[in-house]
C-alpha positions, 0 to 999 in steps of 0.5 A: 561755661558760666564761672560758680562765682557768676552762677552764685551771683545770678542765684542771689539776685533771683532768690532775692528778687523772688523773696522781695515779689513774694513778701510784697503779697503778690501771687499768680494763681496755678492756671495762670502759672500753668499756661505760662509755663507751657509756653516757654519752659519745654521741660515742664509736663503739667500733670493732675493725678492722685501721687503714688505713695510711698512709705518709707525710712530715712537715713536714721530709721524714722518713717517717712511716708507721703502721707505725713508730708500732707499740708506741704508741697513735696519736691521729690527726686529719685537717685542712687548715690554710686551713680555716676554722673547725672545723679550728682547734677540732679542732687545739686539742682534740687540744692540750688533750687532749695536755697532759692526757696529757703530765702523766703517764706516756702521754707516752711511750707515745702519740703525737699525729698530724695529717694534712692534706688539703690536701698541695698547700698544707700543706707544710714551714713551713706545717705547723710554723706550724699546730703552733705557732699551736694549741699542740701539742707536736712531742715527741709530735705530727707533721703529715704531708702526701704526697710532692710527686710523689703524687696530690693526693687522696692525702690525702684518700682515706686519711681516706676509708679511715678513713670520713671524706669531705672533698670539694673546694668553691670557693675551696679550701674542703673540706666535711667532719666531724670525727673522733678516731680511736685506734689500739692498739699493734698497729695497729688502729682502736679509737675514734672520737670524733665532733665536738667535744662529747665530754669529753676526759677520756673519751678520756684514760681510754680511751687509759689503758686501751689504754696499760696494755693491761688486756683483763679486767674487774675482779673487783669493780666500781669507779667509772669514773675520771670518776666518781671525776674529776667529785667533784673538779671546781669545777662 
């Protein structure tokens, strides 16, 4: 098992190599990042659709819908905060994942959000409670939850929209997977990155590639950025 110190040391030298590639004006176009991922990252499921959309409130009480996220590319995870075991792991990759874009100019461009399917439970402090418990940054991430008058399953059927089921059990407990879903500019469902085992840096380099919005591959073929990323890592 990797020590937090070595996995904080690999995370600093990515993010500050990705930082450096990015600001040196370098951009893969999607195609070309697409292929690339469907070669070597098993995770990824490469997706061209209209996103379900959602209109929802944060821990506050303030809407938040799909809709006022328009001009920003969307990282969007589901959990339910009494979960157990892979729902923190899934909070703290999209954490680690978030530093790495919070080092470069996407910041602004990118926006990180969880939606929980527990609504009934998952409210105001709880939601603000998880955010700090895993790390994650409110500049660009907000957990959402449904209004106290709608359906209980409200939730829970727009992570089924997105193709992912959580399904009631006892004691409160939802059986469910684990998916990274990433949405363009305009709306639409692009990726999804399945489980917990995919490189982080595969998703960052396809975020980038939504963020500069390049549609047409290069003239001459270049290294993939983690091709050009691995070289400097300590392995």
């Amino acid at each position: 098992m990797i020590s937090a110190t070595r996995t904080l040391r690999l995370v600093l030298i990515v993010t500050a190599a990705l930082a450096a590639w990015i600001s040196a004006g370098a951009a893969h176009s999607l195609e070309e990042v697409d292929q690339d991922l469907r070669g070597k990252e098993q995770y990824f499921q490469p997706v061209d659709t209209e996103a379900p959309s959602f209109a929802l409130q944060d821990a506050d009480g303030r809407a938040v819908s799909l809709d006022a996220l328009r001009g920003k590319v969307v990282v969007l995870n589901f959990v339910y905060t009494n979960c157990p075991d892979v729902c923190p792991l899934h909070a703290e990759r999209i954490a680690e994942i978030q530093k790495m874009i919070n080092q470069t100019p996407m910041k602004e461009m990118v926006e990180f959000v969880t939606i929980t399917t527990d609504p009934k439970h998952d409210a105001g402090p709880v939601l603000h409670d998880y955010g700090k418990a895993h790390g994650l940054d409110p500049q660009n991430w907000v957990f959402l939850t449904s209004a106290p008058d709608k359906a209980e399953d409200s939730t829970r059927k727009i992570a089924e929209a997105y193709g992912l089921k959580f399904t009631e059990g006892e004691g409160g407990m939802q059986m469910h997977g684990i998916v990274t879903h990433v949405i363009d500019q305009d709306g639409h469902l692009r990726a999804r990155f399945h489980g917990l085992k995919f490189e982080p840096v595969n998703l960052l380099v396809f975020v980038n590639a939504l963020t500069n919005r390049t549609q047409w591959p290069h003239p001459h073929p270049e290294p993939s950025l983690w091709d050009k990323l691995k070289g400097s890592l300590p392995w």
